[in-house]
N, C-alpha and C positions, 0 to 999 in steps of 0.2 A: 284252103285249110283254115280252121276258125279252132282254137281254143278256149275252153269257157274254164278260169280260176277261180277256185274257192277258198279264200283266203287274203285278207290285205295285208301280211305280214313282211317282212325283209325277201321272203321265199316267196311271194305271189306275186308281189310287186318287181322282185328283180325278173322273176321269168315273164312277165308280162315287156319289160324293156327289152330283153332280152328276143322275145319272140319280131316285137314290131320293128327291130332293127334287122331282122332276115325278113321282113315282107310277109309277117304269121299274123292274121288277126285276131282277138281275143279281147275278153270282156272281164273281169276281175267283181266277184261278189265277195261283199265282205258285212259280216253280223254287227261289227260296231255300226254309231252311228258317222263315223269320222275317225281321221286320221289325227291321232294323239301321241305327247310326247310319253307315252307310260314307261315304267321301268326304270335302270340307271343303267349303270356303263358296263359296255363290254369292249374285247377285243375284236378286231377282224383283220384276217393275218394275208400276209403275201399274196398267198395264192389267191386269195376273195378279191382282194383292193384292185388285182393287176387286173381282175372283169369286169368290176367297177370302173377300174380307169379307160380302158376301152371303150366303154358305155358312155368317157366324157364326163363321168362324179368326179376325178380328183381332185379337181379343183373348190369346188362346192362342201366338199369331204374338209379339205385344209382348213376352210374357214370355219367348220364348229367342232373340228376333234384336235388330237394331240396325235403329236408323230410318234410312235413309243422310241424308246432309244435304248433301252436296258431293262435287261430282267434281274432280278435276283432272285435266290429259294435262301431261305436261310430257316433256323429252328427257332422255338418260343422265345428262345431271349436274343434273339438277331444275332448270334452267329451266322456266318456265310457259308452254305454250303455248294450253292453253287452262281456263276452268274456269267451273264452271257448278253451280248448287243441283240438287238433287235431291228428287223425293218432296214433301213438302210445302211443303218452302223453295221450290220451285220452282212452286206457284200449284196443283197437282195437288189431287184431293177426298181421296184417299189414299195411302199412306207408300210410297216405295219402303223394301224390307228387304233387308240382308243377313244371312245364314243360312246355319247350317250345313246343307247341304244331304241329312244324316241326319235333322233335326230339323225339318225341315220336310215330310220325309215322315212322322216319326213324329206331327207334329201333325194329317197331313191320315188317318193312317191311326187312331189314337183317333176320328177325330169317326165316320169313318164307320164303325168296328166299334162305335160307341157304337148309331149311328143304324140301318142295317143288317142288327147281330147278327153275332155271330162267326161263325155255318155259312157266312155266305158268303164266307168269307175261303179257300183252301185253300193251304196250304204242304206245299214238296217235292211241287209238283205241275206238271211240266213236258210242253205240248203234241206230241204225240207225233203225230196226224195229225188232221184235220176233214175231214167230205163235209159238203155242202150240197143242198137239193132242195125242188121246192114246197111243204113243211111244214116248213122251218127249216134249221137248223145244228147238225150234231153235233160235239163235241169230244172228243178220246178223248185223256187224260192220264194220264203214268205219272210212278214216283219216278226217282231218279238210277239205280238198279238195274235201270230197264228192266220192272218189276211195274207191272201197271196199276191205278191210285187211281182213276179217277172218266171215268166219261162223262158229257158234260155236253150239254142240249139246251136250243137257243135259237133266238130270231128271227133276231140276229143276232150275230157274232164279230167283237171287236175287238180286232184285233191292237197294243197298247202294250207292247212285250216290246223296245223297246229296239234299239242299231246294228247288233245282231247275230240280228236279229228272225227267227225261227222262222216267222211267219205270212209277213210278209215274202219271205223264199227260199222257199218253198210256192209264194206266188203268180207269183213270179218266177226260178223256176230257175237259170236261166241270167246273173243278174247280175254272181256272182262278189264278192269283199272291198272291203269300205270303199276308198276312196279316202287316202291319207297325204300331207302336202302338203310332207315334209320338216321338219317344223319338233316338238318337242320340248315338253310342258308336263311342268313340275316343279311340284307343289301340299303345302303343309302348313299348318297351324294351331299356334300357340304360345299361350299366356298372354304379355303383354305390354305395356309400358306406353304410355299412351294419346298417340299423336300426333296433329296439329291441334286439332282438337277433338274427336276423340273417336267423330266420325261421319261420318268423310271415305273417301274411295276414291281412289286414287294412283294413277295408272299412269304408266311411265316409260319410257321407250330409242328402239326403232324398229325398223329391219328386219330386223337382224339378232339381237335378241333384248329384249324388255320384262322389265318388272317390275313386278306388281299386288301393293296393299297395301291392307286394310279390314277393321277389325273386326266379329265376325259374335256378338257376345255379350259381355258381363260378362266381366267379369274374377276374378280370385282376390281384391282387394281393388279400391277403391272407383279409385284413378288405373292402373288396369289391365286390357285389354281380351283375349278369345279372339280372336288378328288374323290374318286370313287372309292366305298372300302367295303367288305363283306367279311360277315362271318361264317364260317362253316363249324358244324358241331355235332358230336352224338349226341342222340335222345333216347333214344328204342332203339331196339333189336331189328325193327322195321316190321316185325311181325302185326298182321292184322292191320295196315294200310298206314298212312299220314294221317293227322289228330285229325286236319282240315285240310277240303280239300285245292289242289293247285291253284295258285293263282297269281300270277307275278304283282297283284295288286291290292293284293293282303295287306294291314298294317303290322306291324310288328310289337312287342310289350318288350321292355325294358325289365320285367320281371323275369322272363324267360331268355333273354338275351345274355342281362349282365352275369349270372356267377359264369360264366365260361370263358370272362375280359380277363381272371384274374391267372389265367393262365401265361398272359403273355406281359416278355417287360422286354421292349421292344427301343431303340435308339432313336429311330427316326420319328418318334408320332406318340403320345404320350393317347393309346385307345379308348381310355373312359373318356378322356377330355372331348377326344375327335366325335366318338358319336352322341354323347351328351349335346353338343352343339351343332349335329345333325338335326334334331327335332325329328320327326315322321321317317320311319325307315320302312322296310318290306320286307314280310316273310316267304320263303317259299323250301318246301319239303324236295330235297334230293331225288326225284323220282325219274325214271325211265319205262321204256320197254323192251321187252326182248323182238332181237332182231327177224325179222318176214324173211319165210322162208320165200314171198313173191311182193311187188308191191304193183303189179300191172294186170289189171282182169278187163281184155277186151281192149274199149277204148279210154278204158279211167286209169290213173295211176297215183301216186303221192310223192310228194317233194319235202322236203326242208322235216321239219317235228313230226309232221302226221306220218311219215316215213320213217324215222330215223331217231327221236328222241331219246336226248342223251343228258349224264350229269354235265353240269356248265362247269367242266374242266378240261385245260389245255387250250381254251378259247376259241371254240370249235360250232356251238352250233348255228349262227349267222354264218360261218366263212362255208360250213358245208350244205346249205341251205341255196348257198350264192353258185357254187359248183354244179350243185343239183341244175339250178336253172340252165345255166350254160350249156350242158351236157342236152340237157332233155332240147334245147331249140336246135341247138347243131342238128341231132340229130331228127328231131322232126321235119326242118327242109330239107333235106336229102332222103327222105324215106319217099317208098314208092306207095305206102299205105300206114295209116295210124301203127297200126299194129306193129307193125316193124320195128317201128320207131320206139314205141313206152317198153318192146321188150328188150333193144339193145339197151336202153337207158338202165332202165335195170338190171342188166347182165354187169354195167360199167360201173353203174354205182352203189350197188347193195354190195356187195363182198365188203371194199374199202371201209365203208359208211358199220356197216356192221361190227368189222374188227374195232374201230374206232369205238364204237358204245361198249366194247367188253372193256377195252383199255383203260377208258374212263370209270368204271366200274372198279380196276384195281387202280386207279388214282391218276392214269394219265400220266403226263412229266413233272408233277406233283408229287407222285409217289417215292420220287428221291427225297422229301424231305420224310415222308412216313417211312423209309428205310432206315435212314438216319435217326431218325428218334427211338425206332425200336432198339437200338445197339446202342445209343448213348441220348437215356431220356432224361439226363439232366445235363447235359452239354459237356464240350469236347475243348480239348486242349488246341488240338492239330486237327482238323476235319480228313486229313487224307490217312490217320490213323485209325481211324473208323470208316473211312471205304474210299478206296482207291477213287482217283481220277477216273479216270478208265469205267470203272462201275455206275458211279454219276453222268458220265456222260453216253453209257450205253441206256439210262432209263429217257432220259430227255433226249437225246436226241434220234432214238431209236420210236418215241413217239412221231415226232416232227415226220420221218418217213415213211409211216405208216399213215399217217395222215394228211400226207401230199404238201405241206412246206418245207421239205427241205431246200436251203437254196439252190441245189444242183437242179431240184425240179422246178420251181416255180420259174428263174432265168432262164432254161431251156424250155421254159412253155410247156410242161407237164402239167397234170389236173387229174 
């Protein structure tokens, strides 16, 4: 058995460890020229870390992220509307992390060019066209220049290359662009000093535009943390696509950011100041797509975004990227033929994976604070006079189990 990966992301890189720890060989192509810290911080929840730690990252993990320890939702002016432990406080076998989400690729891609071997790594190698027939899959990859690098031949192709997925349009022509939903994320990281405790996750506002805060590492001294913050905001109707298109490495303007800061007056974190002394931030447009009615033709299939791309809420699209891998190697050593294997993969993982990208869609465990705001959008006396206990914790944690970390599932080894 040999699998040929397209893609060096979180999702190509972990099914690549993932396969040479059951004895699967594969080769991993990826369009950059190298492995880079790009982007800023994300979460990666229970269910993801405890495959990771299997895999032998937790340790490596510990020393460049943050353990999360607490959530909060609260509305524009930081009232609390709900809040809840995280990761181990929260009764879990292992930690949720936040992390820069460079640094979480670069820890998952050490282990496995440790494990591996560099030859199967290839950079500046982007998929240019594959046939498939009853002796395999072939890959035919070239540089940016259009010069061809490498044919590659396997059992099967696994398309993880991401929203804008190459294998992806192959299989499905006719698709057309990501889906935009209107709405605007602003992300950056500072050096900063440490609020609550130190290991908490903020979110803030409602519908018409949030505000996420969490440190994702160390700091430059000992009461100062690398603190992640985003904005989210409406622009458009979403009609007639995104201004520009995807690209988590967009710069951002200050022009188009600030009038949407003055929505929030917030206790812990004074936001023009925080992202003023950010310098360089990133834009990226809210976009998705609608969920495959198949994601397996023959011997190719898709993993992580080129599969499943979803708005980055509930912190979801690394941990379900990381599952994908797991699922897809179990079940490739134990099949008696490729085929068997990319369609149970996809019998087990598009349902869940699907319901998740509608969720997100209507806001995820996020949307309790857009509940909340629609019933009291200038703030509340008593938060449980505008919507029960009960109500609040049937939107969050009714997400959590649709999306496989609840604790009952992740300690009993669910996925």
């Amino acid at each position: 058995m040999k699998a040929i990966i397209v893609g060096g992301g979180v999702g190509g890189l972990t099914t690549a460890l993932m396969l040479h720890a059951r004895g699967i060989d594969c080769e991993v192509h990826e369009q950059a020229e190298g492995i880079r810290e790009l982007g800023v911080g994300i979460n990666t929840l229970p269910h993801a870390i405890k495959e990771l730690k299997e895999l032998g990252l937790l340790e490596r993990l510990d020393a460049v992220a943050i353990r999360t320890h607490e959530l909060f939702y609260c509305n524009r002016f930081g009232q609390e509307i709900w809040r809840e432990p995280r990761g181990l406080a929260a009764g879990y076998d292992v930690p949720q992390f936040s992390i820069h989400r460079g640094r979480l690729q670069g820890v998952i891609y050490q282990a496995a060019r440790a494990r591996l071997g560099e030859r199967r790594f290839h950079f500046g190698s982007r998929l240019g066209s594959f046939r498939q027939d009853d002796a395999g899959v072939t890959g035919y990859f070239f540089d940016r220049a259009g010069a061809h690098r490498a044919t590659a031949h396997g059992d099967v192709l696994i398309g993880a290359d991401g929203i804008h997925s190459f294998v992806r349009s192959s299989l499905l022509p006719s698709e057309g662009p990501p889906s935009w939903n209107g709405l605007m994320l602003w992300r950056g990281a500072v050096d900063w000093p440490v609020f609550l405790d130190g290991r908490s996750m903020y979110i803030a506002g409602g519908m018409e535009a949030k505000f996420v805060l969490y440190p994702i590492a160390q700091g430059s001294r000992e009461n100062r943390r690398l603190t992640n913050w985003a904005v989210v905001a409406k622009v458009s109707d979403g009609a007639g696509g995104p201004p520009r298109r995807e690209d988590w490495s967009r710069a951002g303007s200050w022009d188009d950011l600030g009038p949407h800061l003055k929505r929030f007056r917030l206790p812990y974190v004074d936001v023009n100041q925080l992202i003023e002394a950010t310098g360089e931030f990133w834009e990226y447009p809210m976009c998705d797509r609608d969920p495959l009615p198949r994601w397996s033709h023959g011997r190719v299939t898709l993993l992580g975004d080129a599969a499943h791309p979803m708005y980055p809420v509930g912190s979801n699209g690394a941990s379900q990227a990381i599952l994908d891998a797991r699922c897809l190697a179990d079940l490739l050593v134990r099949a008696e033929h490729p085929f068997h294997a990319l369609a149970a993969y996809e019998q087990q993982r598009l349902p869940p994976t699907a319901q998740i990208v509608r969720m997100n869609r209507k806001g995820g465990p996020e949307g309790v604070i857009d509940a909340v705001e629609a019933i009291a959008p200038d703030g509340f006396a008593d938060i449980d006079d505008v919507m029960s206990y009960e109500q609040r914790m049937a939107i969050v944690r009714g997400y959590a189990s649709t999306a496989g970390f609840a604790q009952n599932q992740v300690n009993k080894g669910k996925s």
